[in-house]
C-alpha positions as CSV (number, residue, x, y, z in Angstrom):
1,X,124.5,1.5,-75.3
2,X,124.1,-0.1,-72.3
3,X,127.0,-1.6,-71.1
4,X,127.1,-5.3,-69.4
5,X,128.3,-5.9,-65.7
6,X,131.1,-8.3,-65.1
7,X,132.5,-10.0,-61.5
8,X,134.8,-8.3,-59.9
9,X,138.6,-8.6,-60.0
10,X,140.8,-9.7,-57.3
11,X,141.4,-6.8,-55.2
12,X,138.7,-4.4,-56.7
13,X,136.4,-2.3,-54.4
14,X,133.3,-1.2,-56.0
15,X,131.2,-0.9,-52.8
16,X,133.9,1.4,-51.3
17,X,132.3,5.2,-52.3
18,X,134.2,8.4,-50.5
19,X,132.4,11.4,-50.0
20,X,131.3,14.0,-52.5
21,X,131.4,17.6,-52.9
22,X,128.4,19.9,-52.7
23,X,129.1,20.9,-56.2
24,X,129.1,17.4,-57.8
25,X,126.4,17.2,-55.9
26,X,124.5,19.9,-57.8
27,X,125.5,18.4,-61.1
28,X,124.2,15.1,-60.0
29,X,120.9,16.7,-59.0
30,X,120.5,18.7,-62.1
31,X,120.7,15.3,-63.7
32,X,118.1,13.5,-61.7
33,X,115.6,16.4,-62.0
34,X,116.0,16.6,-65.8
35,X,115.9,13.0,-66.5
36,X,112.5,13.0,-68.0
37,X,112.9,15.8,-70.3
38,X,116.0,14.3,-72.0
39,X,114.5,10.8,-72.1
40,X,115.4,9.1,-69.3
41,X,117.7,9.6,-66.5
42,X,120.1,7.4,-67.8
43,X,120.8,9.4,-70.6
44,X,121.6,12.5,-68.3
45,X,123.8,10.4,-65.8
46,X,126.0,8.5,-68.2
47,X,127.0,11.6,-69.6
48,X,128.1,12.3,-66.6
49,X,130.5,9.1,-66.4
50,X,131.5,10.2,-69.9
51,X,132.4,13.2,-69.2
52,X,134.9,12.2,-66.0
53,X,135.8,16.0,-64.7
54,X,135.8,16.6,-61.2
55,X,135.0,20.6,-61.3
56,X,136.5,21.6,-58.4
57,X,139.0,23.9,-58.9
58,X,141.2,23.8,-56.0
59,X,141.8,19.7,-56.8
60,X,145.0,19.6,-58.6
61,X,144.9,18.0,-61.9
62,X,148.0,17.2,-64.4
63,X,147.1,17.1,-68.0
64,X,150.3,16.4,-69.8
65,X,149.5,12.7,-69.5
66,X,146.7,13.4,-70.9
67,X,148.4,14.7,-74.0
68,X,150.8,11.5,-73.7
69,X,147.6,9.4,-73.7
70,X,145.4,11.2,-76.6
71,X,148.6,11.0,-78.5
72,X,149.2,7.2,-78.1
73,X,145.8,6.6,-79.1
74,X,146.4,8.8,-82.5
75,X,149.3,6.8,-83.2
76,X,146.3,4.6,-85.0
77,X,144.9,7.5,-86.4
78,X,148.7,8.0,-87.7
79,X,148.8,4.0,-89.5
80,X,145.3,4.9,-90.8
81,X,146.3,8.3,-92.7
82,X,149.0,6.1,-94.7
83,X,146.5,3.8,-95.7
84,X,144.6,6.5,-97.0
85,X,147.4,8.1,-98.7
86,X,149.3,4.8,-99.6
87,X,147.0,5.3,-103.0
88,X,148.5,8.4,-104.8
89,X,152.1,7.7,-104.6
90,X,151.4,3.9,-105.4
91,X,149.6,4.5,-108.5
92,X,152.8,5.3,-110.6
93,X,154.2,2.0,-109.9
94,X,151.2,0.2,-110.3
95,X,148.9,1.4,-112.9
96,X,151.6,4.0,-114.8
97,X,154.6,1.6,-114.9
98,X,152.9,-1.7,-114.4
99,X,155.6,-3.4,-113.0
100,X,155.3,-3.2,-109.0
101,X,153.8,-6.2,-109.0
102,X,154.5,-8.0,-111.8
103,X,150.9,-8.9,-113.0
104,X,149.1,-5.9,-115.0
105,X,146.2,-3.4,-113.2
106,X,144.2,-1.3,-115.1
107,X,142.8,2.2,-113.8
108,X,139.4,0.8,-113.4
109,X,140.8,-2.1,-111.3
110,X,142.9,0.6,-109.0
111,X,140.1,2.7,-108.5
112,X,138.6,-0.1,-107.0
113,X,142.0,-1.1,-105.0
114,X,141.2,3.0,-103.5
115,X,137.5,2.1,-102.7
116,X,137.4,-1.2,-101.0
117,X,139.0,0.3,-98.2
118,X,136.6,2.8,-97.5
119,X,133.9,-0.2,-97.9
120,X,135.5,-2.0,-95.1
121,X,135.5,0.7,-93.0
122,X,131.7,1.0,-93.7
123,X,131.1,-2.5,-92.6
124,X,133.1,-2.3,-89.2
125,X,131.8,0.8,-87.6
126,X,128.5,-0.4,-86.2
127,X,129.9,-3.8,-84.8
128,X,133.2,-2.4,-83.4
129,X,130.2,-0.3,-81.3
130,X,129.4,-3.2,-79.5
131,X,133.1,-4.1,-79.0
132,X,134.5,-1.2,-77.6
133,X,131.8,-2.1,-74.7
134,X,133.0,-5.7,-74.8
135,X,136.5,-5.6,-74.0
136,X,136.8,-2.0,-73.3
137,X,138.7,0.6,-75.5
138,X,141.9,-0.2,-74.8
139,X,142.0,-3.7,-75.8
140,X,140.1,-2.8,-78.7
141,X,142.7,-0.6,-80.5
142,X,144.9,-3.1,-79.6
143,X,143.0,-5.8,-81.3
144,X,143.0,-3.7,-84.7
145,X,147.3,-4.2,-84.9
146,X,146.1,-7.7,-86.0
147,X,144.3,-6.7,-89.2
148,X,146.6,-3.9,-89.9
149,X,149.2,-6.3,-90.2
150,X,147.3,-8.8,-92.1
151,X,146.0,-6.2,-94.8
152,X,150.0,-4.9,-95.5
153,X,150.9,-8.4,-95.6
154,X,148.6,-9.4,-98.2
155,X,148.9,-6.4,-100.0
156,X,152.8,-6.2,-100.1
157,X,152.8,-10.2,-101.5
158,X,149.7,-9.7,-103.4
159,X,149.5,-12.0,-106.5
160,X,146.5,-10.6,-108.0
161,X,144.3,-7.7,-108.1
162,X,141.6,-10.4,-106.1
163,X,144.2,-10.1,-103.1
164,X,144.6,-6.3,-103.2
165,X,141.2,-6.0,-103.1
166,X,141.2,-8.5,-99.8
167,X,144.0,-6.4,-98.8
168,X,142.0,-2.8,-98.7
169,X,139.5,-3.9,-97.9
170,X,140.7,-5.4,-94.2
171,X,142.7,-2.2,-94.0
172,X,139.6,-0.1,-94.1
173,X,138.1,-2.7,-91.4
174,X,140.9,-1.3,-89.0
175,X,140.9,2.0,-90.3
176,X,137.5,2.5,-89.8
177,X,137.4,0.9,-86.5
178,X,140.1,3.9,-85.2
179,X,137.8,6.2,-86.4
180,X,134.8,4.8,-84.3
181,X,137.3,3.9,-81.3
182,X,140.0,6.9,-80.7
183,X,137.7,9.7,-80.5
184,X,135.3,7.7,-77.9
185,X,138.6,7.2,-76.0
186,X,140.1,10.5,-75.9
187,X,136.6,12.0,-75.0
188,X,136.5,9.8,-71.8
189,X,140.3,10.5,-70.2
190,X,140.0,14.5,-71.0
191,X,139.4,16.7,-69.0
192,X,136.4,19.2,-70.5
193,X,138.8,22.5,-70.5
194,X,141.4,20.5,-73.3
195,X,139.1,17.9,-74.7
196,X,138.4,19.9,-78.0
197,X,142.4,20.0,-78.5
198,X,142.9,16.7,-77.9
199,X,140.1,15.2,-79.6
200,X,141.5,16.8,-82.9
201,X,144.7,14.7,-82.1
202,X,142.7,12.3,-84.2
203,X,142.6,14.1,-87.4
204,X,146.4,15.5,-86.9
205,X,147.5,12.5,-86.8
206,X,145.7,11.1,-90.2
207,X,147.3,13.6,-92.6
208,X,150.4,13.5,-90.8
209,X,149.9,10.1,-91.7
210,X,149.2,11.0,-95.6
211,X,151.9,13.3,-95.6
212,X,154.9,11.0,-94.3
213,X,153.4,8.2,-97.2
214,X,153.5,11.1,-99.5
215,X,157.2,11.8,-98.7
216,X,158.1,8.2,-98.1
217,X,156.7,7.3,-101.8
218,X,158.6,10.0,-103.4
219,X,162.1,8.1,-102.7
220,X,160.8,4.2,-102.2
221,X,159.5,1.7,-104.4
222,X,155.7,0.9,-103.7
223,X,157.1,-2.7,-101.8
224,X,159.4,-1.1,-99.2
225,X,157.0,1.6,-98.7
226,X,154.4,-0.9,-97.7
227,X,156.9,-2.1,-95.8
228,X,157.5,0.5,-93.6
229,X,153.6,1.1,-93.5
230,X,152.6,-2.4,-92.3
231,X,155.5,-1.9,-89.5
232,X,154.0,1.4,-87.8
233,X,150.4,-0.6,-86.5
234,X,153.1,-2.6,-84.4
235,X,155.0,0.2,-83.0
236,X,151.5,1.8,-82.1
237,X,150.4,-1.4,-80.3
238,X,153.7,-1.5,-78.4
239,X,153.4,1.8,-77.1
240,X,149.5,1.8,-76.4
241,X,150.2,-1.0,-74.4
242,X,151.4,1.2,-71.4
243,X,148.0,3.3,-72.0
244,X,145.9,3.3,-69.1
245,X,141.9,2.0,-69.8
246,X,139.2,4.8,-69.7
247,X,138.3,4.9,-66.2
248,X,134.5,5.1,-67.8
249,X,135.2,1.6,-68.4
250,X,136.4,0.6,-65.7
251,X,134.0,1.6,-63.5
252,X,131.2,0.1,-65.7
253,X,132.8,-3.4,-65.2
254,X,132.5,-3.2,-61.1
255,X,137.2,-2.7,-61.5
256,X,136.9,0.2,-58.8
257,X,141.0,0.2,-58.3
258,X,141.7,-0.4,-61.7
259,X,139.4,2.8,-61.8
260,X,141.8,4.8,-58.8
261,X,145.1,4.0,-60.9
262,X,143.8,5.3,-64.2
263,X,142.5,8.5,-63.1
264,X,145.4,8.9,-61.5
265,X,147.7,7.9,-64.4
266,X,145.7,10.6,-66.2
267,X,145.5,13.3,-63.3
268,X,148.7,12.9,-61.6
269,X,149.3,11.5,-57.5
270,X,148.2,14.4,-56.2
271,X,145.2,14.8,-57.7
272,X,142.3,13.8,-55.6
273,X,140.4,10.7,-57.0
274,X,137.8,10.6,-54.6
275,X,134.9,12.9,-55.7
276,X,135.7,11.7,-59.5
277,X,135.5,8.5,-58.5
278,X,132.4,8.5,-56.7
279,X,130.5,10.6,-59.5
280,X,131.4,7.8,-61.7
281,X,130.0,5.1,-59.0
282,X,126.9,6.9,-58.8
283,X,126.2,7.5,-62.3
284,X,126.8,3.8,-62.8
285,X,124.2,2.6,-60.2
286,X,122.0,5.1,-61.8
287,X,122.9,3.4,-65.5
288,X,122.0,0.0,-63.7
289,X,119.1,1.4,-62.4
290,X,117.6,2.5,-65.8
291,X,119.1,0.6,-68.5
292,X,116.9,0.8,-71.9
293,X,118.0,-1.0,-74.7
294,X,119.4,0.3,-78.2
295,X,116.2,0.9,-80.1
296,X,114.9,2.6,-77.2
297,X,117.8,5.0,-76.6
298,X,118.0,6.0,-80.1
299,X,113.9,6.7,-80.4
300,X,115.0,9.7,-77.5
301,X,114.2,13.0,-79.0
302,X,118.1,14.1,-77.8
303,X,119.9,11.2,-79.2
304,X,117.7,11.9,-82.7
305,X,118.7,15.5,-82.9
306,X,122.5,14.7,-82.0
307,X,122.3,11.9,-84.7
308,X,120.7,14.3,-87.7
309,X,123.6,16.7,-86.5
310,X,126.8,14.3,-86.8
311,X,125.3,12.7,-89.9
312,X,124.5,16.2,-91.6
313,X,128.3,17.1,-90.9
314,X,129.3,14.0,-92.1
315,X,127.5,14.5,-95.0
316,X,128.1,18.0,-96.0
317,X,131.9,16.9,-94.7
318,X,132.1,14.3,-97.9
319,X,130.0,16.1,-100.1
320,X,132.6,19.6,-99.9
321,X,134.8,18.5,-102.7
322,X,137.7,17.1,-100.9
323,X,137.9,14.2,-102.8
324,X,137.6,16.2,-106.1
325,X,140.0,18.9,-105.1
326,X,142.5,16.3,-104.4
327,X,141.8,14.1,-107.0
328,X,142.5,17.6,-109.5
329,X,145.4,18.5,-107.7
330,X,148.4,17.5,-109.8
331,X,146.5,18.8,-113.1
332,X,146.1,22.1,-111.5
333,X,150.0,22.1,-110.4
334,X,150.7,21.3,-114.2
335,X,148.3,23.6,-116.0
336,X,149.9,26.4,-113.8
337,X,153.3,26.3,-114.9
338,X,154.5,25.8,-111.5
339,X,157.5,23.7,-112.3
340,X,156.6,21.5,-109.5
341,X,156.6,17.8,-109.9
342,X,153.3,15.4,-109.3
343,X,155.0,14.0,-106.7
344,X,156.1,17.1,-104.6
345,X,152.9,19.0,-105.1
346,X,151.0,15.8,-103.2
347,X,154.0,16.7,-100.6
348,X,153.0,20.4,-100.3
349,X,149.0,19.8,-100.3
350,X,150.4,17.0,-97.3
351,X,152.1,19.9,-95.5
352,X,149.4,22.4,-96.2
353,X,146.7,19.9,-94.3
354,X,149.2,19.1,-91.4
355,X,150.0,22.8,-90.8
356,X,146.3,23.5,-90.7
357,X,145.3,20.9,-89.0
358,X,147.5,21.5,-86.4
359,X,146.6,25.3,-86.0
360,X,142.7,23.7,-85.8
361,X,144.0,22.0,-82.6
362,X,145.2,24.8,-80.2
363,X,142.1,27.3,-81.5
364,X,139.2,25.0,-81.4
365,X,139.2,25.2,-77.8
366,X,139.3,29.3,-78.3
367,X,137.2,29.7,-81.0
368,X,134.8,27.2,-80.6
369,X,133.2,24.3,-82.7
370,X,130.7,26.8,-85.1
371,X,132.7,29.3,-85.8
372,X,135.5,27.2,-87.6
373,X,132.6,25.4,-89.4
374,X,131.4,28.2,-90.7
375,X,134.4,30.0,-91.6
376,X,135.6,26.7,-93.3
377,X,132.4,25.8,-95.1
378,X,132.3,29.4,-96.3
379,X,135.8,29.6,-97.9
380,X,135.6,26.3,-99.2
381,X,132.3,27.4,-101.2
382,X,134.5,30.1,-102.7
383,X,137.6,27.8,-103.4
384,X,135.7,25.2,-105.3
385,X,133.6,28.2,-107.2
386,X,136.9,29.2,-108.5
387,X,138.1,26.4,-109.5
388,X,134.7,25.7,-111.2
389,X,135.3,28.9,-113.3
390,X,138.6,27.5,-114.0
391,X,138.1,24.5,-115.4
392,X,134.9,25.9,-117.1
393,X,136.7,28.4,-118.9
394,X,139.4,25.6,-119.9
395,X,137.4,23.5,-121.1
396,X,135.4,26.4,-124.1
397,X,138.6,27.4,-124.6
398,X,141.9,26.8,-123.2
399,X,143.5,30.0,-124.6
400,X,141.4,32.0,-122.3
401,X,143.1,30.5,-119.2
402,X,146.7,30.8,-120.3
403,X,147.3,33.7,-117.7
404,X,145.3,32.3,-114.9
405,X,147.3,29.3,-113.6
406,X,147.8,31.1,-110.1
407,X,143.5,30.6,-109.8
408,X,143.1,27.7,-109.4
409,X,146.5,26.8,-107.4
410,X,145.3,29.4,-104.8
411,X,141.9,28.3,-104.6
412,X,144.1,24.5,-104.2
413,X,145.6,26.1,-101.3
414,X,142.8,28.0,-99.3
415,X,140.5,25.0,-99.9
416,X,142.8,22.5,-98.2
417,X,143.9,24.9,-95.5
418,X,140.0,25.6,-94.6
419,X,139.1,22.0,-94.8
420,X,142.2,21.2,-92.5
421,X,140.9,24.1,-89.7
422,X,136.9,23.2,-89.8
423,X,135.1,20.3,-91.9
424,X,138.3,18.0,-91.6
425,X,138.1,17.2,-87.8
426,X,135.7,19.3,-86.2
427,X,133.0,16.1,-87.2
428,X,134.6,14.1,-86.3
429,X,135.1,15.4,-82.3
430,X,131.5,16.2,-82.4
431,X,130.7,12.8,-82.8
432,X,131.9,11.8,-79.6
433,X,130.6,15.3,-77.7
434,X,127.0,15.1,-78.9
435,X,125.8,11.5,-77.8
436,X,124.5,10.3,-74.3
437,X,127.2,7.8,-73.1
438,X,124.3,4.7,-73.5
439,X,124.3,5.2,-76.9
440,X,127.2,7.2,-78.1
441,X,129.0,3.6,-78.8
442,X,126.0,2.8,-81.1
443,X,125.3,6.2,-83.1
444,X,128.8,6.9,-83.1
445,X,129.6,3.7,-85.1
446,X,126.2,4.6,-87.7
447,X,128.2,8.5,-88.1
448,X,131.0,6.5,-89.3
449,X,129.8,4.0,-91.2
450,X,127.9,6.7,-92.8
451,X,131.0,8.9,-93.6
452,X,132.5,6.0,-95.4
453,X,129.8,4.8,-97.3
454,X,129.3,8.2,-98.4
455,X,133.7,8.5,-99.3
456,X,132.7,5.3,-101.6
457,X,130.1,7.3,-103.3
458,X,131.8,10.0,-103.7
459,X,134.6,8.4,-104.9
460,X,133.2,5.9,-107.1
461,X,131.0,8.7,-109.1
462,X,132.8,11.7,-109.7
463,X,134.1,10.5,-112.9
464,X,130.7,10.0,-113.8
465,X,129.4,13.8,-112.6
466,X,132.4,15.2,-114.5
467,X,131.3,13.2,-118.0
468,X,127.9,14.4,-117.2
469,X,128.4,18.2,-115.8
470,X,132.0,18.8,-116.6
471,X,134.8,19.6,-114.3
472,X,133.2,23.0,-113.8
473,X,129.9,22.0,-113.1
474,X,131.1,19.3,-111.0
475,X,133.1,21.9,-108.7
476,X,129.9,24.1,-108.6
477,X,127.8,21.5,-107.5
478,X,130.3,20.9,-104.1
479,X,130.4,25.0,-104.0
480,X,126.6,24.7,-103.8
481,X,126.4,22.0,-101.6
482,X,129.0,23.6,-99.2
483,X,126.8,26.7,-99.1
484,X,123.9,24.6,-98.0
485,X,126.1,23.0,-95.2
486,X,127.3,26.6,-93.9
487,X,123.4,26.9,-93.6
488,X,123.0,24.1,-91.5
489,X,125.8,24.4,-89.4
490,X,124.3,28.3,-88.3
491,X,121.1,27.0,-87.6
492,X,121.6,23.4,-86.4
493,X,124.7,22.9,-84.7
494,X,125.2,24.2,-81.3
495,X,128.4,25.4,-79.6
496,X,129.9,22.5,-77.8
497,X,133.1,24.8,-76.4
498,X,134.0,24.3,-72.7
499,X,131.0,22.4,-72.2
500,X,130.7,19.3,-70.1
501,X,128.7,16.2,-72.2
502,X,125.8,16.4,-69.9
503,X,125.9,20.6,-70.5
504,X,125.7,19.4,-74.3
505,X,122.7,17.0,-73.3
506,X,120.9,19.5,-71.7
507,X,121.0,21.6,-74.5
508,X,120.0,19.3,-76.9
509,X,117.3,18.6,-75.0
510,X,115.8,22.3,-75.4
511,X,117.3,23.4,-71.6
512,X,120.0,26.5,-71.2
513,X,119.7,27.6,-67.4
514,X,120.0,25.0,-64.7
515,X,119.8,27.4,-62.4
516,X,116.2,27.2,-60.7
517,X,116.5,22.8,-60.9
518,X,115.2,21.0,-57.4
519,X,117.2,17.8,-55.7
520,X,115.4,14.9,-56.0
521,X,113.5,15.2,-52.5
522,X,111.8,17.9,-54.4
523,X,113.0,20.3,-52.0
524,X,114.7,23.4,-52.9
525,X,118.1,24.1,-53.2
C-alpha cells in the first residue's frame, strides 16, 4: 500500500543520510536489478524497509527490547483471547440458568451473541489496512482501547439480546483489528534472526487470553468477569503507550529522529543506527519514486502467489475442525468417565493450547514454518479421524463404545496440542512475512477478513453438517480437508525461516541465487 508523505516535524532530519556498508549495498543492488521480475522495484525495496535488519554482524544489537516491545503489542492479542473465550464459561449463566441478565436468551440467540463477533472482525480488517498507514501502528492499537471498552460496557449493562449483539459485534471490530495490526508491527521492529519467535507472541497471547477467562469464569459470575475483561484493553493501552513507533513508519512520514530514537529503543545505544537508517531512507525514496496504486500492486504475480498462500492457510486453518473439536469437548470429557467437570476440562484444553503454543514459539525459528505445518496438519487429520470413529460408533450403538472413552479424550488432546504448535499461529506470522511492504497493509487485512468470515461459517453451520452427516461424518469431513491442507502446505508454501522479507520476495518471485545479480550501472560486481 503506498503510504502518503507528511511535513516534517520540528527537529526531524530526513535529508541527513550517513554512509552505507558495502554489504547493504549489495542488498540494495540485488533489489534494483530484480525489480522487474517481481513487479516493480518498489515491491523489492519496501521489503527492504520492512524488514529493518542491518546485517552486519559486528554492529551490536540488543533484542530484549524487542521481546519487551512484541510483548506489549500482544497485550491486545491477550484482551482479544478473552473475548473469544468470554463465550463458554458465560453460557451457563446465560442460556443454562437464565438469570445473568435478568431477561431470557435462548441457544439460537447465543449462538448468535458467539458469531457477531467474528462478523465484526470481518468488517474491520480491510479498512484498519488503510489506517495502520494513516496514523501509524502505534496509535492505531491504541485507538482500538476505545471500542474495547465500549463493547464490555454495553455488554456488562446489556438490557437485551439487541445490545449483546451491538456488544460482540464492536468487540470483534477491535479484535479483529489486533489481528490485522500486531503482527504488521512485530514484523517491522524484529530483527530477522527472532522475528518467527516473536511474531507467534501474537497467538500466545490469545489463548493465554482464553485460558485466564476460562479460569476467571470458573469462580466469577458472568458480570464481574466482564468486569475484569473490559479493564485489561486499558491496562494494555497504558503500557503500549511507552512503545516506540515502527521505525518503517517513521521514516515513511519524512520523522528521520523520531526514526534514530526508535531503532535505538529497539537495538540498544550502542547499536549503530546509521546503515539501518540509511537503508530505510533509500528504500523510501525508491517507494516515492515508484509508487503504484492498490489494484496495481495486487495484479503483481508475487503479491498473487503470497495472497493464494495466506488465504489457503487461512482456509485449511478454519476448515481443521477447531471449532468442532472444541465445541465437542465437554461431551467427550463426560462420555469418558473422567470425573472432570465442564468447567475444568475447558481449563485443561486452555492449558493444553498455552503450553503448546508456547513450545511453537522458541522452535519455529529452529524448525521452520513447513515443517510444523505439516506435522500439525498431519496429526490433526488423525485426531479428528478418531474422533470420527468415535462418535460414529456411538451413535449405531452406544454399547460398543463403553470401553473407549480414553479415544476420543486423547485424540482431544493431540488435536489441540498440534493445532497450538502449527495451524494455530504459524498463518498467522506468515501473513505478515509473505507480502511486499506496499501492499502487505492491504492483503494482510483481506487474509483476515477472510479468516473470520470463514470462523462465522464455520460456526454458524456445523449444527447443520452434523444433522446432515452426523458427528462422525462431520469429523471426517475436517480429517479430509486437513489432509488436503497438508497437501498444499508441501507443495505451495515455501520456507520463510531466517529469511529476510525481500529473501521471501525473491523467492516468490521464482529467484533462489542472488549471487550472479549486476548494480544498477550495469556493471559487474
Amino acid at each position: 500500500m503506498s503510504t502518503v508523505s507528511s511535513s516534517n516535524s520540528s527537529g526531524d532530519e530526513p535529508n541527513k543520510k550517513p554512509g552505507v556498508n558495502s554489504e547493504e549495498s549489495s542488498h540494495l543492488l540485488e533489489a534494483t536489478e530484480n525489480g522487474a521480475k517481481y513487479g516493480s522495484r518498489q515491491a523489492d525495496q519496501e521489503n527492504l524497509l520492512g524488514n529493518m535488519v542491518h546485517t552486519s554482524t559486528e554492529n551490536r544489537s540488543n533484542t530484549f527490547p524487542q521481546y519487551v516491545a512484541a510483548l506489549a503489542a500482544a497485550g491486545g492479542a491477550f484482551a482479544a483471547g478473552t473475548l473469544l473465550g468470554w463465550t463458554s464459561p458465560a453460557e451457563t449463566d446465560i442460556v443454562n440458568e437464565g438469570n445473568a441478565y435478568g431477561f431470557h436468551v435462548s441457544s439460537e440467540q447465543y449462538s448468535w451473541v458467539s458469531s457477531f463477533m467474528t462478523l465484526g472482525a470481518a468488517c474491520v480488517c480491510i479498512p484498519i489496512g488503510f489506517l495502520i498507514n494513516f496514523i501509524g501502528r502505534k496509535w492505531t492499537m491504541l485507538l482500538l482501547v476505545a471500542p474495547f471498552v465500549l463493547g464490555w460496557a454495553l455488554l456488562i449493562w446489556a438490557q437485551n439480546v439487541i445490545m449483546m449483539y451491538i456488544a460482540r459485534f464492536i468487540l470483534g471490530i477491535a479484535g479483529g483489528a489486533f489481528c490485522v495490526t500486531a503482527p504488521m508491527y512485530t514484523g517491522e521492529i524484529a530483527q530477522k534472526d527472532i522475528r518467527g519467535t516473536l511474531g507467534s507472541f501474537f497467538q500466545l497471547m490469545i489463548t493465554i487470553g482464553i485460558l485466564f477467562v476460562y479460569g476467571i469464569g470458573a469462580g466469577l459470575k458472568v458480570f464481574w468477569m466482564s468486569i475484569v475483561c473490559g479493564i485489561l484493553p486499558i491496562i494494555f493501552g497504558v503500557i503500549f503507550f511507552f512503545m516506540p513507533e515502527s521505525p518503517t513508519y517513521l521514516v515513511s512520514k519524512n520523522r528521520s529522529e523520531s526514526a534514530v530514537k526508535s531503532i535505538q529503543w529497539l537495538r540498544g545505544t550502542e547499536y549503530d543506527y546509521r546503515p539501518e537508517l540509511e537503508e530505510l531512507h533509500q528504500t523510501d525514496q525508491e517507494i516515492r519514486k515508484n509508487k503504484v496504486n492498490v489494484l496495481a500492486a495486487l495484479a503483481r504475480p508475487v503479491t498473487i502467489k503470497a495472497l493464494c498462500i495466506s488465504l489457503g492457510l487461512m482456509f485449511f486453518q478454519q476448515l481443521s475442525g477447531i471449532n468442532a473439536v472444541i465445541f465437542y469437548s465437554e461431551a467427550i470429557f463426560e462420555d469418558a468417565n473422567t470425573g472432570i467437570s465442564s468447567s475444568m476440562s475447558t481449563i485443561l484444553i486452555g492449558v493444553m493450547q498455552v503450553v503448546a503454543t508456547f513450545v511453537s514459539t522458541m522452535v519455529v525459528d529452529k524448525l521452520g514454518r513447513r515443517i510444523l505445518l505439516l506435522a500439525s496438519g498431519a496429526v490433526m487429520a488423525l485426531s479428528t479421524t478418531a474422533i470420527g470413529v468415535y462418535f460414529f460408533m456411538k451413535d449405531r450403538n452406544a454399547d460398543s463404545v463403553e470401553n473407549l472413552g480414553w479415544l476420543p479424550v486423547a485424540s482431544l488432546c493431540i488435536f489441540m496440542i498440534m493445532f497450538s504448535i502449527g495451524y494455530g499461529p504459524v498463518p498467522w506470522l506468515m501473513m505478515g512475512e509473505l507480502f511486499a511492504t506496499d501492499i502487505k497493509g492491504f492483503a494482510g487485512s483481506i487474509a483476515g477478513t477472510i479468516n473470520w468470515v470463514l470462523a462465522f461459517i464455520v460456526t454458524k453451520t456445523f449444527k447443520n453438517l452434523n444433522e446432515s452427516l452426523g458427528s462422525g461424518g462431520t469429523f471426517w469431513l475436517f480429517a479430509g480437508v486437513t489432509l488436503v491442507g497438508v497437501v498444499f502446505v508441501f507443495l505451495a508454501v515455501p520456507e520463510t525461516k531466517g529469511k529476510s522479507l525481500n529473501e521471501i520476495q525473491m523467492e516468490l518471485g521464482g529467484k533462489r541465487n542472488a549471487s550472479t545479480m549486476q548494480p544498477a550501472n550495469g556493471e559487474p560486481k
